[in-house]
C-alpha positions, 0 to 999 in steps of 0.5 A: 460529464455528470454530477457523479463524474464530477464528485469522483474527481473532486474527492479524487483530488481531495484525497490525493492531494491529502495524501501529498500535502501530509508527506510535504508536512513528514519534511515539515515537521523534522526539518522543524524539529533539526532546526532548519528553517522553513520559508514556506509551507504551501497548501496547493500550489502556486500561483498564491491565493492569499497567505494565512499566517506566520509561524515562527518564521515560516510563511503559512500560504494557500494557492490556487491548484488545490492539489498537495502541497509543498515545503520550501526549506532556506538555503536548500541549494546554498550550503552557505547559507546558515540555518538553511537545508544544505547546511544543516548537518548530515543527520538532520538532512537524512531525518528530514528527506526521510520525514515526507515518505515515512509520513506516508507509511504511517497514514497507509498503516493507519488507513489500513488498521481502521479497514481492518478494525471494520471488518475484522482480522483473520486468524491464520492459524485456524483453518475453517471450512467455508463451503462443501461442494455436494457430492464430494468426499468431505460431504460424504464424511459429514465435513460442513461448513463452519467446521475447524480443521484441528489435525490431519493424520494426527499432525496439528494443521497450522496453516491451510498450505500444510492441510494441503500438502498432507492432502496431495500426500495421501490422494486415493488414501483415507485421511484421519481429521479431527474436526470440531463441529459445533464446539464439540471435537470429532475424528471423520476419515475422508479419502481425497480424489487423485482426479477431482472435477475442474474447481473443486479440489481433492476433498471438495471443500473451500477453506478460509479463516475465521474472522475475530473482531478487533478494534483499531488499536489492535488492528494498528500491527495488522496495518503496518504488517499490510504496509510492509507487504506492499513494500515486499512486493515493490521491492520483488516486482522487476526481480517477478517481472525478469523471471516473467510471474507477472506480465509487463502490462500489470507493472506499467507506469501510471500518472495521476490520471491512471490513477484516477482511472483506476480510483473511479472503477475501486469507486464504483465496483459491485455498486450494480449489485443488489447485495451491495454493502456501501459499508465496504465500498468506502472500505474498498476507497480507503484501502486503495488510497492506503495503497496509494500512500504506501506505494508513494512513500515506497517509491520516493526512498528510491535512489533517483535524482529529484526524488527523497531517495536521490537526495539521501543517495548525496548524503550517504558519502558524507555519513560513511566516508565523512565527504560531502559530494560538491554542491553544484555537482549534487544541484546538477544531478537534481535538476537534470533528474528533475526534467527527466522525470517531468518528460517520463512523467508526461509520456506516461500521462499520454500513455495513460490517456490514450490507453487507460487503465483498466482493473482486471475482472 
């Protein structure tokens, strides 16, 4: 193993236990706020290193696996115990399961917004000609890249996916553009191929969307935008998966192992590159670790046993139909949820080291 394998892992475990210990701080910090007491809260895991201090009646402790964290609430599985987490009434408990993923999601939306604040946001609702293919229709009619696509046929262009269906609705037909060239507004007539070579498209051109420069706080809506998309697409994922839009091997379950796997490949992608830009490299790290706060935060609001979600899934009943389902029941159910997960946990840790992940290219 080299030097540079070893810092991989290290700041791998940094950053990842970073992202865990502040989802434990999410339950921390309602479950302080509802007044329900907390024994411990854990930097690591056990077994303990030395405790650090005291704070209003909340053992602060550092331990020796420097991975994540945890946050030991009083009675969590004692309603009788006052004060406790299963006594705490039903909103408190609600806000306080919610409390560790929702911290999740505002650190991917922070993470995000600070990518996007480096490199810019696009403005999607300008179309701008990145490229010209020589040879092609749009270089014959003097389109060039920079260019502002502003009308087509006299109908306003909004999007790119709106120039591309007037596009296909005219092949063979000429096509009235108004453009702006070098911030001055000209009409060019273009006629898009009904058969274009491999690659290059009806009028030859690659498009895209000018980038306007914005600083974080502006970038902050774009962030939670991000995060929001991410949550879309887990939520579509097995609906994509039954209709056969994405393959099985691309929705497999990963272990930390896989995900270092694919952290190390984010890490060094490009790097044997000469035009290698080691701005956007650490750009590429902080967006896949945004992705991983996100995807954690998202996936522990899922209705399972052990997870947040399997312990909001118990309350639900006591919210809409004021019953609270029996304590040993609930506490039954975790535990059983709990091994189940820790098996599927291991099998996919095996399958993650026998067969690694590996990014397409």
């Amino acid at each position: 193993m080299n030097l540079d394998t070893i810092i991989s892992i290290i700041e791998f475990i940094l950053a990842l236990g970073t992202i865990i210990l502040l989802h434990e701080l999410g339950h921390f910090i309602i479950g302080r706020l509802c007044k329900i007491d907390v024994e411990e809260f854990g930097i690591g895991y056990p077994p303990r290193l030395f405790k650090l201090f005291t704070w209003k009646g909340t053992l602060f402790t550092l331990n020796w696996i420097p991975f994540g964290g945890f946050c030991r609430f009083k009675g969590e599985e004692e309603p009788e115990n006052n004060g406790g987490l299963a006594s705490a009434n039903k909103w408190a408990k609600l806000g306080t399961f919610l409390g560790g993923p929702f911290m999740n999601l505002i650190l991917a939306s922070v993470l995000f917004a600070f990518v996007i604040s480096q490199i810019g946001s696009p403005q999607t609702n300008i179309i701008e000609v990145k490229e010209v293919v020589t040879g092609s229709p749009a270089a014959f009619a003097g389109l060039s890249a920079g260019d502002i696509i502003l009308e087509a046929n006299s109908q306003k262009v909004i999007s790119a996916d709106l120039l591309t269906t007037i596009t296909h609705q005219n092949l063979g037909k000429e096509i009235t553009l108004l453009i702006e060239h070098s911030n001055q507004q000209v009409k060019i007539q273009i006629t898009p191929r009904v058969n274009p070579p491999d690659g290059e498209g009806p009028m030859g051109v690659t498009l895209g969307y000018p980038i306007q420069t914005i600083n974080f706080f502006q970038a902050v809506p774009n962030g939670l935008q991000t995060t929001v998309q991410i949550g879309e697409q887990l939520l579509m994922l097995p609906i994509m998966l039954i209709r056969g839009q994405v393959d099985t091997s691309q929705a497999r379950l990963i272990s930390p192992l896989g995900i270092y796997d694919i952290y190390a490949q984010v890490r060094t992608e490009g790097t044997q590159s000469p035009n290698y830009d080691p701005k956007i490299g650490f750009l590429n790290i902080v967006s896949f670790f945004g992705m991983i706060s996100a995807a954690l935060g998202f996936s522990n609001l899922l209705p399972i046993p052990a997870l947040d979600g399997g312990h909001i899934l118990f309350i639900l009943p006591e919210i809409f139909l004021n019953k609270k389902v029996p304590a040993k029941f609930e506490n039954m159910v975790q535990s059983i949820g709990f091994t189940v997960l820790l098996v599927i946990m291991a099998y996919v840790f095996i399958q993650d080291f026998i067969n690694p992940v590996i990014l397409p290219k």
